[in-house]
KEROKOL-682974 format. One record per atom (N, C-alpha, C): residue in three letters; atom name; x, y, z. Coordinates in Angstrom, 1 decimal, m for minus. Atoms other than C-alpha are relative to their C-alpha. Layout:
DRENKE   res   atom        X        Y        Z
DRENKE   Ala     CA        X        Y        Z
...
***
This chain:
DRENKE   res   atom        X        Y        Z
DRENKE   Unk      N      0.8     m1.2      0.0
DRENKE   Unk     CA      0.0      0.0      0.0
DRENKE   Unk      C      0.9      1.2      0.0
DRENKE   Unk      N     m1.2     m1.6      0.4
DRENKE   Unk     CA      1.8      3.5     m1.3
DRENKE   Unk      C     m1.1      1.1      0.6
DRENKE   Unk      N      1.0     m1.1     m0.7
DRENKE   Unk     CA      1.2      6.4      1.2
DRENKE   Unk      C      0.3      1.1     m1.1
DRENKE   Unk      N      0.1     m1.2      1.0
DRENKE   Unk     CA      0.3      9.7     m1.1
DRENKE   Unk      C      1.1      0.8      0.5
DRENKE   Unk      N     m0.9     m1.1     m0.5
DRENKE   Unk     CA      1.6     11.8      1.6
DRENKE   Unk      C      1.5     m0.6      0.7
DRENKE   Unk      N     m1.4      1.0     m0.4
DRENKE   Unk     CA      5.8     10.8      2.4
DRENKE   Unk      C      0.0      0.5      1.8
DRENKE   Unk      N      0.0     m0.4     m1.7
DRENKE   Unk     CA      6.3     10.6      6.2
DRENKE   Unk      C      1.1      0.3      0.2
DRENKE   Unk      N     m1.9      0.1     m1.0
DRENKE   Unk     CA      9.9     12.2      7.5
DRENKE   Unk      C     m0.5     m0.6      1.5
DRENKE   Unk      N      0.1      0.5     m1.2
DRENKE   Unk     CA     10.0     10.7     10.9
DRENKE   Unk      C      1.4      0.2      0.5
DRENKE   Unk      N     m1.1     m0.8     m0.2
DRENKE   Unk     CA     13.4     12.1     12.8
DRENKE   Unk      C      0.0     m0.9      1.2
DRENKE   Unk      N     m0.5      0.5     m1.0
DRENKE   Unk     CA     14.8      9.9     15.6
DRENKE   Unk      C      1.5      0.0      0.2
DRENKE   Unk      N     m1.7      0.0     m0.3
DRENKE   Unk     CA     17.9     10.9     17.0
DRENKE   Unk      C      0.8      0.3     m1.1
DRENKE   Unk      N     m0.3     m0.3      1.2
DRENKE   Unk     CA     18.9     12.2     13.9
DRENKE   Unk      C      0.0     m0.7     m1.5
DRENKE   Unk      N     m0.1      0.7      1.1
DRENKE   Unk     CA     17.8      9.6     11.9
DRENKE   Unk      C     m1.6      0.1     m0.7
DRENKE   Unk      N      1.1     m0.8      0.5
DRENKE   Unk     CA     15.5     10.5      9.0
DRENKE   Unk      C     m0.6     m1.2     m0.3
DRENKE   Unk      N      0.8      0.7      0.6
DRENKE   Unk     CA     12.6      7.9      8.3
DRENKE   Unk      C     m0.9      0.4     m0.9
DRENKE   Unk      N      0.7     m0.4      0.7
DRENKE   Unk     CA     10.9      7.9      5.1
DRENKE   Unk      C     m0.9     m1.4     m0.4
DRENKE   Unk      N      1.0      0.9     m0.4
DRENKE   Unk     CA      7.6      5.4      5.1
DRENKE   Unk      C     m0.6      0.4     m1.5
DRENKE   Unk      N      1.1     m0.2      1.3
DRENKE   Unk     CA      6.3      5.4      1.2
DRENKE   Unk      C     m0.7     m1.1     m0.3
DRENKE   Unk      N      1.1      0.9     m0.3
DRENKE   Unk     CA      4.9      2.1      1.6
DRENKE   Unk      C      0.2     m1.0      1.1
DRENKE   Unk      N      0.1      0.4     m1.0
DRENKE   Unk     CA      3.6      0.0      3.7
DRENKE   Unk      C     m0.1     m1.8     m0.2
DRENKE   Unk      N      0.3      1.5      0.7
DRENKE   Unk     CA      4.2     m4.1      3.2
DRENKE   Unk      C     m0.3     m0.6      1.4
DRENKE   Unk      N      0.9      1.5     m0.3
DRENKE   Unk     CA      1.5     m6.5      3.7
DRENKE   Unk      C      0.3     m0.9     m0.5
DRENKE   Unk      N      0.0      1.4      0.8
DRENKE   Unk     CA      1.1    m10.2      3.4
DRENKE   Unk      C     m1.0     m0.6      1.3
DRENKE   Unk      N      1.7      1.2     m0.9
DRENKE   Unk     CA     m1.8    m12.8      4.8
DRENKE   Unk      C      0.7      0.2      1.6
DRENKE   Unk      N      0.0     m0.1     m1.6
DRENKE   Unk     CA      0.2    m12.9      8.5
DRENKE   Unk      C     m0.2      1.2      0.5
DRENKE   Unk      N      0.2     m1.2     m0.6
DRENKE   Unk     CA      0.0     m9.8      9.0
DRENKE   Unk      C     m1.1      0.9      0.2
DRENKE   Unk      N      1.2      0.0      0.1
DRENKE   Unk     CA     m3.0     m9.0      7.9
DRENKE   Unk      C     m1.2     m0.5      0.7
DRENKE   Unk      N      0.7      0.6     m0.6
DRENKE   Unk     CA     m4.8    m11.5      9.5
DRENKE   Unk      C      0.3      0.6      1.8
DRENKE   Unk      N     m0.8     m1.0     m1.7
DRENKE   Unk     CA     m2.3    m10.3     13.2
DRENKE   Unk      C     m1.2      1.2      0.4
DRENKE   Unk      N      1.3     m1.5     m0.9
DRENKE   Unk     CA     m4.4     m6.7     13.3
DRENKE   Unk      C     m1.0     m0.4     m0.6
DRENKE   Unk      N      1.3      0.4     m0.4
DRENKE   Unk     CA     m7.8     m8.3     12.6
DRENKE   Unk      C      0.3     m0.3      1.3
DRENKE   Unk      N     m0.2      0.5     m2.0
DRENKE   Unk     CA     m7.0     m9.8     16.2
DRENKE   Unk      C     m0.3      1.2      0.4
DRENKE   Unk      N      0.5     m1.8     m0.8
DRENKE   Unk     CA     m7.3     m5.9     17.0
DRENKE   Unk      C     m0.7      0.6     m0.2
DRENKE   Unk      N      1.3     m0.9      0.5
DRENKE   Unk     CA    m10.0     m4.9     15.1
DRENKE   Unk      C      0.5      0.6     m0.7
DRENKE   Unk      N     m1.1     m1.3      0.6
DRENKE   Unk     CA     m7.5     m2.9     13.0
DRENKE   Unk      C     m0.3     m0.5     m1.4
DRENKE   Unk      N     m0.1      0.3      1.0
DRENKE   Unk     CA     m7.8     m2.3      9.2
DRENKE   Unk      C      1.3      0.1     m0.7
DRENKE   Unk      N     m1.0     m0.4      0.4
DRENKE   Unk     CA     m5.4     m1.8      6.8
DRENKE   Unk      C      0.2      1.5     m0.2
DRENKE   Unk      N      0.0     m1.3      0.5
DRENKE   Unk     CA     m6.4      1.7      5.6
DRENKE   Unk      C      0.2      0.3      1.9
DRENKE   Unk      N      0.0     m1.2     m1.6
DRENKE   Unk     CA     m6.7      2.6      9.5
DRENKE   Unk      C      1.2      0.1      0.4
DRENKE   Unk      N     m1.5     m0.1      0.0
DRENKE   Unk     CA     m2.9      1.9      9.7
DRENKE   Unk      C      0.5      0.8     m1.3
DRENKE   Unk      N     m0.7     m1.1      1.0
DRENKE   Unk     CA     m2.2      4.1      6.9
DRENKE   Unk      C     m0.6      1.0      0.1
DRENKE   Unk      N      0.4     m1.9     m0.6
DRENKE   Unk     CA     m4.3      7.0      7.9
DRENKE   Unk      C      0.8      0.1      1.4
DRENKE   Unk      N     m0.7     m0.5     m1.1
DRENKE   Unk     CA     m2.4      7.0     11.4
DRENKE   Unk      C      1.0     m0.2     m0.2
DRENKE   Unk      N     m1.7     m1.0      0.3
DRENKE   Unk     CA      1.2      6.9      9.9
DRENKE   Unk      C     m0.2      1.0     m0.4
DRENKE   Unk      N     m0.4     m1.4      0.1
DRENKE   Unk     CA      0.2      9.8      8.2
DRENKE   Unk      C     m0.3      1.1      0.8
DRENKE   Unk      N      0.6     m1.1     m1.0
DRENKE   Unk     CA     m1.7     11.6     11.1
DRENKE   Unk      C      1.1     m0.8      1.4
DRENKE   Unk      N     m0.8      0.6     m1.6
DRENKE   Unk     CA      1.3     10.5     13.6
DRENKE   Unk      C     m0.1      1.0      0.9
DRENKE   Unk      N     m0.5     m0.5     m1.1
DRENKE   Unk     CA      1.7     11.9     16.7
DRENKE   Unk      C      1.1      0.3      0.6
DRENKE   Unk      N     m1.6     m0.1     m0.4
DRENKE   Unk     CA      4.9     10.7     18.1
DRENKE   Unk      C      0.5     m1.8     m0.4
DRENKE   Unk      N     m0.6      1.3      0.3
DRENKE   Unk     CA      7.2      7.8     17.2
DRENKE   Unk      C      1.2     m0.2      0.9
DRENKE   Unk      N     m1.4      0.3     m0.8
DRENKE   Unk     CA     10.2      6.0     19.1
DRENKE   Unk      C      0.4     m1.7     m0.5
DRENKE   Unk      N     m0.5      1.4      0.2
DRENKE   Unk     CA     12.7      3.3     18.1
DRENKE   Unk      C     m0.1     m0.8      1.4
DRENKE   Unk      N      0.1      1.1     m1.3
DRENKE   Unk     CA     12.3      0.1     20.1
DRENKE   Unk      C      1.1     m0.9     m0.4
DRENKE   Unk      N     m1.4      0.8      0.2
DRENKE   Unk     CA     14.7     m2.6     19.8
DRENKE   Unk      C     m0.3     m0.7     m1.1
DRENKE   Unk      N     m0.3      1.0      1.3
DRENKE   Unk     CA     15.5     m4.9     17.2
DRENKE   Unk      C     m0.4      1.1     m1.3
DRENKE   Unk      N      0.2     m1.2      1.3
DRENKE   Unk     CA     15.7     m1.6     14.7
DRENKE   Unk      C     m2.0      0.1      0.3
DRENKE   Unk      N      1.3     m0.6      0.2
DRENKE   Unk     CA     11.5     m1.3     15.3
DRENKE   Unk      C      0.0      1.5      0.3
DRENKE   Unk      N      0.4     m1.6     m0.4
DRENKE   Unk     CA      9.9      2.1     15.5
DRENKE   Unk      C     m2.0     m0.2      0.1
DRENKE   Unk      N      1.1      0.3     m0.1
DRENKE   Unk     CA      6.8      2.2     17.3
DRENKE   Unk      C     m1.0      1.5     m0.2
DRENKE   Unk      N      1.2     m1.6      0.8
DRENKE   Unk     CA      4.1      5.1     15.6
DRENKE   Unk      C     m1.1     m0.1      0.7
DRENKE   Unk      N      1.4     m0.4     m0.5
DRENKE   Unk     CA      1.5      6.3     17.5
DRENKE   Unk      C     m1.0      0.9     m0.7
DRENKE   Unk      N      0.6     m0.9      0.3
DRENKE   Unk     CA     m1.5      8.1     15.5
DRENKE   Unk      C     m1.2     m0.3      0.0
DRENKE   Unk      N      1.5      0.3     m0.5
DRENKE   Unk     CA     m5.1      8.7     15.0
DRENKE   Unk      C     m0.3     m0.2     m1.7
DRENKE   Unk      N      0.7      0.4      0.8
DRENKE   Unk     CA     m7.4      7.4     12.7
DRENKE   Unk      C     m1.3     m0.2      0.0
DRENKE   Unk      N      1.4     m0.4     m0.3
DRENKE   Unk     CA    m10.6      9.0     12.6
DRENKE   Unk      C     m0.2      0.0      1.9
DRENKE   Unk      N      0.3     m0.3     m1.7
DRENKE   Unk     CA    m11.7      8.7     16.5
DRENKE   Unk      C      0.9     m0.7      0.7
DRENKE   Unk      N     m0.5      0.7     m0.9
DRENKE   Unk     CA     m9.4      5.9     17.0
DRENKE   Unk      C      1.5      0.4      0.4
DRENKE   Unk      N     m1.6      0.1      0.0
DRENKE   Unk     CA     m5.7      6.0     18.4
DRENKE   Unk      C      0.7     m1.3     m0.1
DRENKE   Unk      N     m0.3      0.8     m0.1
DRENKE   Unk     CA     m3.7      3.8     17.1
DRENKE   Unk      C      1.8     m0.4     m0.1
DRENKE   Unk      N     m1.0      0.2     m0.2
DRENKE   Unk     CA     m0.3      2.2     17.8
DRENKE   Unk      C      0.6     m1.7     m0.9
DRENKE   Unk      N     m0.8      0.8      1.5
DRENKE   Unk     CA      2.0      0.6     14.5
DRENKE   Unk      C      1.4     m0.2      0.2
DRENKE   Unk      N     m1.4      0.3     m0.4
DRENKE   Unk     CA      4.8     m1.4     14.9
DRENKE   Unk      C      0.8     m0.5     m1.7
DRENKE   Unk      N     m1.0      0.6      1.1
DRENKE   Unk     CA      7.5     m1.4     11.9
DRENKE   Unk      C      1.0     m0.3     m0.1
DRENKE   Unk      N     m1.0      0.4      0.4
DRENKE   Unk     CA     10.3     m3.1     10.6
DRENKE   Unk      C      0.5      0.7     m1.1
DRENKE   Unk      N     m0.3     m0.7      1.5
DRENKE   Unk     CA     12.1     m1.4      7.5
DRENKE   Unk      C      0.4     m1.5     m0.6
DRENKE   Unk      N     m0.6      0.4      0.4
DRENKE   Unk     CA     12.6     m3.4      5.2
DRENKE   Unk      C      0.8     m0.1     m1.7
DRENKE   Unk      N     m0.8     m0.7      1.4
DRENKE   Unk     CA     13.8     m2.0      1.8
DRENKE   Unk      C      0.4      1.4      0.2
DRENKE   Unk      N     m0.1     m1.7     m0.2
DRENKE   Unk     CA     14.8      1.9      1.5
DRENKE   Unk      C     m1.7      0.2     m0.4
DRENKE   Unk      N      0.8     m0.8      0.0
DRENKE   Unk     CA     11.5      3.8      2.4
DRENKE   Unk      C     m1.4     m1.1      0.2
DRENKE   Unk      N      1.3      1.1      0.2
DRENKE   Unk     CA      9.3      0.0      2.8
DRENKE   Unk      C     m0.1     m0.1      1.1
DRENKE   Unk      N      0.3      0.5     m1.6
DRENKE   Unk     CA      8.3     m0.5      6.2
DRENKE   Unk      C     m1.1     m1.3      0.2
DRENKE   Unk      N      1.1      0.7     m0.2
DRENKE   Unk     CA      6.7     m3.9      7.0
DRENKE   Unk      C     m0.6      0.1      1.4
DRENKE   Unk      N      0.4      0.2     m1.2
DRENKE   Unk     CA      4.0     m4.0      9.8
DRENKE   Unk      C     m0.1     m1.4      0.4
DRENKE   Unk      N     m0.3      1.7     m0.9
DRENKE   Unk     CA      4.4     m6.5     12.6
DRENKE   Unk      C     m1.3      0.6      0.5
DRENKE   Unk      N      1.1      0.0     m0.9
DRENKE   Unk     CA      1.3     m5.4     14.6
DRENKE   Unk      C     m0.5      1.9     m0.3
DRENKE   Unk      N      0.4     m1.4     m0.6
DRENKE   Unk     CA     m1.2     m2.3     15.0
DRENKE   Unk      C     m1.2     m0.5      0.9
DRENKE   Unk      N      1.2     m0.1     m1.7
DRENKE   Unk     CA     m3.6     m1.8     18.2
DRENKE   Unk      C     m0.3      1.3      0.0
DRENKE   Unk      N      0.3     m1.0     m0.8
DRENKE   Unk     CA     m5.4      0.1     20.0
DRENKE   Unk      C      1.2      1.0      1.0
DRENKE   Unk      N     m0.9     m0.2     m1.0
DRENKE   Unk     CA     m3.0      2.3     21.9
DRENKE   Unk      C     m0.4      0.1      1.7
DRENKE   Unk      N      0.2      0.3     m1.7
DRENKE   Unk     CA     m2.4      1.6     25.7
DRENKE   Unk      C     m0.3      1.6      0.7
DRENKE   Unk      N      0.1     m1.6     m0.3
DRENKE   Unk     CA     m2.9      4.5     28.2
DRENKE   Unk      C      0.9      0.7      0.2
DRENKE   Unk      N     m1.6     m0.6      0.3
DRENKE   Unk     CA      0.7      5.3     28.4
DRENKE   Unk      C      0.1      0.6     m1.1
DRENKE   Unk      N      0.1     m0.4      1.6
DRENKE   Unk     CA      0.7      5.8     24.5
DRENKE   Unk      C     m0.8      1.0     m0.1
DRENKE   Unk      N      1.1     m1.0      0.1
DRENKE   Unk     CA     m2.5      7.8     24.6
DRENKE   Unk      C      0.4      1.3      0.5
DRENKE   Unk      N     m0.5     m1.2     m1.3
DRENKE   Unk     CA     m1.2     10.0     27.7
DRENKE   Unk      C      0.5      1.0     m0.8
DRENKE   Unk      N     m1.4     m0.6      0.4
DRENKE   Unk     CA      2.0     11.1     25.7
DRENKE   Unk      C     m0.6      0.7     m1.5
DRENKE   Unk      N      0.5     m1.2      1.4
DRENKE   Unk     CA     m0.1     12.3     22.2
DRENKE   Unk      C     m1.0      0.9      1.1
DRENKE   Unk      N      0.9     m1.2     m0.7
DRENKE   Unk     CA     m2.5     14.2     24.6
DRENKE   Unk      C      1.0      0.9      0.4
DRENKE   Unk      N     m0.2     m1.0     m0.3
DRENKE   Unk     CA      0.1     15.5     26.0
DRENKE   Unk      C      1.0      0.6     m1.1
DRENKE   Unk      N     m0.4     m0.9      1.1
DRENKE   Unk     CA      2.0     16.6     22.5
DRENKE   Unk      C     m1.0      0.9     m0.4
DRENKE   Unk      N      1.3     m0.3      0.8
DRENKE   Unk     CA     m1.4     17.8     21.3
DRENKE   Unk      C      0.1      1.7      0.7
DRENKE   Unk      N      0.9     m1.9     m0.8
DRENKE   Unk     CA     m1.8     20.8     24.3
DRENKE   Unk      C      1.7      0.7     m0.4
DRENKE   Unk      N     m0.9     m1.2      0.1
DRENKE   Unk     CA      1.7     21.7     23.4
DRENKE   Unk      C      0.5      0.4     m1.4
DRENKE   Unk      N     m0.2     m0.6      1.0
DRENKE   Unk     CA      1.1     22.6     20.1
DRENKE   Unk      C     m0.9      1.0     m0.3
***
């Protein structure tokens, strides 16, 4: 799935650029387990909030998508391909931390 709009994403000086997003049946089927669509993971990369690397190279994206918040875990795996391993609902830690980017914009 090719996002229209390109995402920089900036961690520690490192520039992420997200122009598509690779699927395949596990993964797919993984966020049904959440209730999560595909489009609803590509409207909250592009409406991100905030992002942070986690280990094993992931970067975990927090954004909204329509009323929901949701929290997208990727892998890179070509220049600019990011596969997802999981999206959810975000926990209340996650939530907390875009509310509080939100009042300080």
């Amino acid at each position: 799935m090719s996002l229209t709009n390109v995402l920089h994403l900036y961690y520690n000086m490192t520039k992420i650029v997200v122009r598509m997003l690779v699927w395949n049946e596990i993964n797919s089927e993984h966020i049904k387990k959440h209730a999560v669509t595909q489009s609803e993971v590509a409207v909250a990369v592009t409406h991100l909030g905030y992002h942070k690397q986690t280990y094993d190279k992931r970067y975990l994206l927090v954004g909204r998508s329509g009323k929901r918040i949701l929290a997208v875990v990727l892998k890179r795996e070509k220049t600019n391909q990011y596969y997802v391993l999981t999206a959810r609902d975000a926990n209340k830690k996650e939530r907390r931390r875009l509310y509080e980017k939100d009042k300080i914009k």
